[in-house]
C-alpha positions in Angstrom: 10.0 -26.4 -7.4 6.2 -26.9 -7.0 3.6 -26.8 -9.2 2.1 -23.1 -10.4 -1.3 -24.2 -9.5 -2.8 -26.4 -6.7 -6.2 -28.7 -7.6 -7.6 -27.2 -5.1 -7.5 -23.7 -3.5 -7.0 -23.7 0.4 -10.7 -22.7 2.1 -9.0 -20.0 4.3 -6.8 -18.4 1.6 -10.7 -19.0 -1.0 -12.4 -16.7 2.6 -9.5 -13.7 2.1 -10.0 -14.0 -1.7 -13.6 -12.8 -1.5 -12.8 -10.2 1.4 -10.6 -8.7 -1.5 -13.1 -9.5 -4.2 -15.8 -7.8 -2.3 -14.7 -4.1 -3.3 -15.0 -2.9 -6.6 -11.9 -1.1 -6.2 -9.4 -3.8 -7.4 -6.0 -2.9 -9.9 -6.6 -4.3 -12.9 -2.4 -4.6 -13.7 0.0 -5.3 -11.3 3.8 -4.0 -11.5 6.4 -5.9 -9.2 10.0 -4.9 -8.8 11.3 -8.0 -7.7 13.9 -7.3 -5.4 16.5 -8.9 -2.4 17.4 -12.3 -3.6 20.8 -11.9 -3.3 20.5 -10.6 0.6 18.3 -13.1 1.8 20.6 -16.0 0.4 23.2 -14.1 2.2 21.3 -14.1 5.3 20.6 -18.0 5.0 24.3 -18.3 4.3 23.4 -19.7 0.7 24.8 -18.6 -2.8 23.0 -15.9 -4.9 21.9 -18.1 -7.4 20.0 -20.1 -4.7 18.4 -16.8 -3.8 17.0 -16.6 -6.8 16.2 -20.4 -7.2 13.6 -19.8 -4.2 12.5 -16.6 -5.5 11.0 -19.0 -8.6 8.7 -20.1 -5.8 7.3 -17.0 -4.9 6.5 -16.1 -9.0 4.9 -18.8 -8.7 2.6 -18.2 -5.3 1.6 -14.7 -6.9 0.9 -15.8 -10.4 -0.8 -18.6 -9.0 -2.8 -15.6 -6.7 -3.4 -13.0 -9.1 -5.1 -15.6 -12.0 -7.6 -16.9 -8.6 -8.4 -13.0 -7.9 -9.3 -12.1 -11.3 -6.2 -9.7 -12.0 -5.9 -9.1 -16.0 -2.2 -8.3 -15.9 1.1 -9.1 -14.1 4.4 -7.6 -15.1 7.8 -8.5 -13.2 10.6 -6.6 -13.4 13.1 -9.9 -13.7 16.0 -8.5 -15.4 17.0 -5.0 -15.8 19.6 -3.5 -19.2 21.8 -2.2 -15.8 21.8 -6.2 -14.3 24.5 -7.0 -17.3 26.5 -5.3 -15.6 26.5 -7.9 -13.0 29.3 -10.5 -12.6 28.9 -13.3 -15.8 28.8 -16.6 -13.7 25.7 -15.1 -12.1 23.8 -13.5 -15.1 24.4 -16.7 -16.8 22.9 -19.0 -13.8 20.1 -16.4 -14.0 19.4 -17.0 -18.0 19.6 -20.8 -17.5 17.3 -20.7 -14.6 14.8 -18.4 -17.0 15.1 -21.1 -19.8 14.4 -24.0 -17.5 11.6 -22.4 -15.8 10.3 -21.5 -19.0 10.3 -24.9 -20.6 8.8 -26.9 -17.0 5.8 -24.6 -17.0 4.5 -23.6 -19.9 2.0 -26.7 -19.8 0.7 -25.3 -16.2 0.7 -21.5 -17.9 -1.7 -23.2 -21.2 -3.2 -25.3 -18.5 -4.5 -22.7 -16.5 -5.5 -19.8 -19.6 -2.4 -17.7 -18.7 -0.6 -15.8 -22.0 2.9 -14.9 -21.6 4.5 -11.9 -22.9 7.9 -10.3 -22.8 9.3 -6.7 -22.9 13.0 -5.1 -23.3 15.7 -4.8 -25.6 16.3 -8.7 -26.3 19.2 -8.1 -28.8 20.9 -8.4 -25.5 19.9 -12.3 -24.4 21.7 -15.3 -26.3 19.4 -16.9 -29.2 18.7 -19.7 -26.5 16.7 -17.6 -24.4 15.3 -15.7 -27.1 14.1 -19.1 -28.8 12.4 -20.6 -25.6 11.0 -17.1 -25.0 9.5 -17.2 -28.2 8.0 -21.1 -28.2 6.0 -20.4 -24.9 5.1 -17.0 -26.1 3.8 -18.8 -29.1 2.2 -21.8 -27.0 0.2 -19.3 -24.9 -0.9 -16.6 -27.2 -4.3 -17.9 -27.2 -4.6 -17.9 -23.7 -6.7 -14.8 -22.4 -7.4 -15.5 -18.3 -4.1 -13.8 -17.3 -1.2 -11.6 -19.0 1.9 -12.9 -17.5 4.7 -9.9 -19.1 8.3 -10.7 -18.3 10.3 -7.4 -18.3 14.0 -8.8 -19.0 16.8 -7.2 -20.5 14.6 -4.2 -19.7 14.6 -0.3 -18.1 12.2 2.6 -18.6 14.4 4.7 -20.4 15.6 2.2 -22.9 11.2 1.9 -23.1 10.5 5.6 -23.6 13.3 6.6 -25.7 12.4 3.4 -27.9 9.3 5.1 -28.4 10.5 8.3 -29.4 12.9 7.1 -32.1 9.7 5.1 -33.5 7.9 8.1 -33.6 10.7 10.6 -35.1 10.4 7.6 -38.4 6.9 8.0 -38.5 7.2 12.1 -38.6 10.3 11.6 -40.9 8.4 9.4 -43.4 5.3 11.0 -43.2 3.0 8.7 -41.3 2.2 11.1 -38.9 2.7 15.0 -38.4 4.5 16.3 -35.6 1.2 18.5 -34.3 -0.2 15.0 -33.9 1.5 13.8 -31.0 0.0 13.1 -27.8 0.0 10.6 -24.6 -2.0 8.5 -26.5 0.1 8.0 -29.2 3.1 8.4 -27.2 2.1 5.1 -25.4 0.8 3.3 -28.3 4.6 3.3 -29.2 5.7 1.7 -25.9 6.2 -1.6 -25.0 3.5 -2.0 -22.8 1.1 -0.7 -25.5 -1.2 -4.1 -25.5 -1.7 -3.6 -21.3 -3.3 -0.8 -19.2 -1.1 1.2 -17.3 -0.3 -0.5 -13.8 -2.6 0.6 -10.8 -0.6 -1.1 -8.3 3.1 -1.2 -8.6 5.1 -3.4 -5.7 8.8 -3.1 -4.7 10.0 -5.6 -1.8 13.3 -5.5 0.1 12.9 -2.5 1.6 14.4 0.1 -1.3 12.2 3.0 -2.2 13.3 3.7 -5.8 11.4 2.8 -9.1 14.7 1.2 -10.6 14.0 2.4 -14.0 10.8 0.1 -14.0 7.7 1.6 -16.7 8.8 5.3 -16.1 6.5 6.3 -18.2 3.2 3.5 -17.3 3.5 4.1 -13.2 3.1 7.8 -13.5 -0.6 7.1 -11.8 0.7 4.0 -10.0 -0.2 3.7 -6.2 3.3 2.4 -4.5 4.1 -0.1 -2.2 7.0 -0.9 -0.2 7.6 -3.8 1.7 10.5 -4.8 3.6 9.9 -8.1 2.3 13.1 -9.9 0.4 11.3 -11.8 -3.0 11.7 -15.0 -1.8 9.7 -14.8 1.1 6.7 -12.7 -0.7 3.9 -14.9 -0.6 0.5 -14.3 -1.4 -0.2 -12.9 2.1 1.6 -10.0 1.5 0.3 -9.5 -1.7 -3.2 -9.3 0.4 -1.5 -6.6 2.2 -0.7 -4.8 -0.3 -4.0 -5.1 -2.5 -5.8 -3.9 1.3 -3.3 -1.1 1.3 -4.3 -0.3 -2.4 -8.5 -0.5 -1.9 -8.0 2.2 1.3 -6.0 4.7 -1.4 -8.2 7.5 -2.3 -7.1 8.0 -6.4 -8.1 11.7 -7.2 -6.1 12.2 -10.5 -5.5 15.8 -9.9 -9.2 16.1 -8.6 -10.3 16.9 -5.0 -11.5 14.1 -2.9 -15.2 16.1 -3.1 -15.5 16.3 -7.0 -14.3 12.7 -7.0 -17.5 11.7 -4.3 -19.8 13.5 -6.9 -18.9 11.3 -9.4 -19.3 8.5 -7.7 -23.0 9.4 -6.8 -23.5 10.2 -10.5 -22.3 7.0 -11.8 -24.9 5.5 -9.3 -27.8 7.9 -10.0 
């Protein structure tokens, strides 16, 4: 596996940073559903875990991209509460994988001012994994350059009805009245409640479903679907996508006039 980070950044890929840099229409968290591991190790004839063995590489392209661009927050969907139902031999390469990942870069991760977080129901990992989790979360708390959240063990629905059993204590102990709740508070209860909602969420491999990724976070998201498998998403395409996102017109319920207006407002 290579580094995370080169000593230098390539002067062609430095050119296409600052083409990207040069709108101020730029996501500020980015969602990736991190998908078709398993089919392009098919393809090359190789094993699943292998799959996701060179998938490492691209996490570590795009983490390596987003921190150079400026992006305050990257969350990949890694491991979903439906994946246990996948076959042991593999879920347990998969944790191993995690754990040695984990423990090889969280020098590059201090290194480079990059904080590591972790969201989903992690009664359901071995104390291994939760342990290593927990040292680099530790190691890196400090760090404020880059949010770097792992969603494992994870799905939207275990997220949102988390939420609502930790409000339904709060009403039932009196911490809060009922006529009290709202989005905000809502959210404040979710996992995600330290991040902004993600402006840009990414699904490669060529499925167009959400998975049961931040159901609750993507509801403004702008999509995008590449036919991509993981392992060969490089930074590239992650320029495509962030082109893709800066020509999106985001009205929130408002009409592309009104949203003009307050534009020329914000400049006046």
């Amino acid at each position: 596996m290579p580094q995370w980070f080169k000593s230098t950044i390539d002067p062609e890929d430095a050119l296409l940073q600052d083409e990207l840099k040069s709108t101020c229409v730029f996501p500020r968290h980015i969602g990736i559903i991190m998908d078709g591991n398993g089919r392009w190790a098919k393809q090359k004839g190789k094993s699943r875990i292998e799959g996701h063995i060179a998938g490492v590489d691209s996490v570590q392209d795009i983490v390596e991209a987003c921190s150079q661009l400026g992006i305050s927050a990257l969350t990949l969907f890694t491991f979903s509460i439906e994946n246990w139902r996948r076959p042991k031999p593999e879920i347990s390469a998969l944790m191993k994988l995690l754990i040695k990942v984990l423990k090889k870069e969280t020098p590059q991760l201090c290194e480079n001012n990059i904080r590591l977080e972790v969201i989903g129901d992690l009664n359901l990992v071995s104390s291994t994994v939760r342990k290593t989790l927990e040292e680099t979360i530790e190691q890196t708390r400090n760090n404020h350059e880059l949010t770097l959240t792992i969603a494992l063990s994870y799905s939207g629905k275990w997220d949102i009805t988390n939420a609502c059993r930790t409000i339904a204590e709060q009403v039932a102990n009196g911490t809060i009245a009922p006529e009290q709740i709202d989005e905000n508070l809502f959210a404040a209860n979710l996992s995600t409640a330290s991040l902004p909602d993600p402006e840009l969420l990414i699904r490669t491999s060529g499925e167009f479903r959400i998975s049961n990724f931040m159901l609750w976070q993507i509801a403004y998201s702008e999509i995008f679907f590449t036919e991509t498998y993981w392992p060969d998403f490089r930074r590239d395409k992650l320029y495509d996508a962030l082109r893709e996102y800066q020509n999106r017109e985001r009205r929130f319920g408002q009409t592309s006039e009104q949203l003009k207006a307050e534009t020329l407002r914000k400049q006046a």
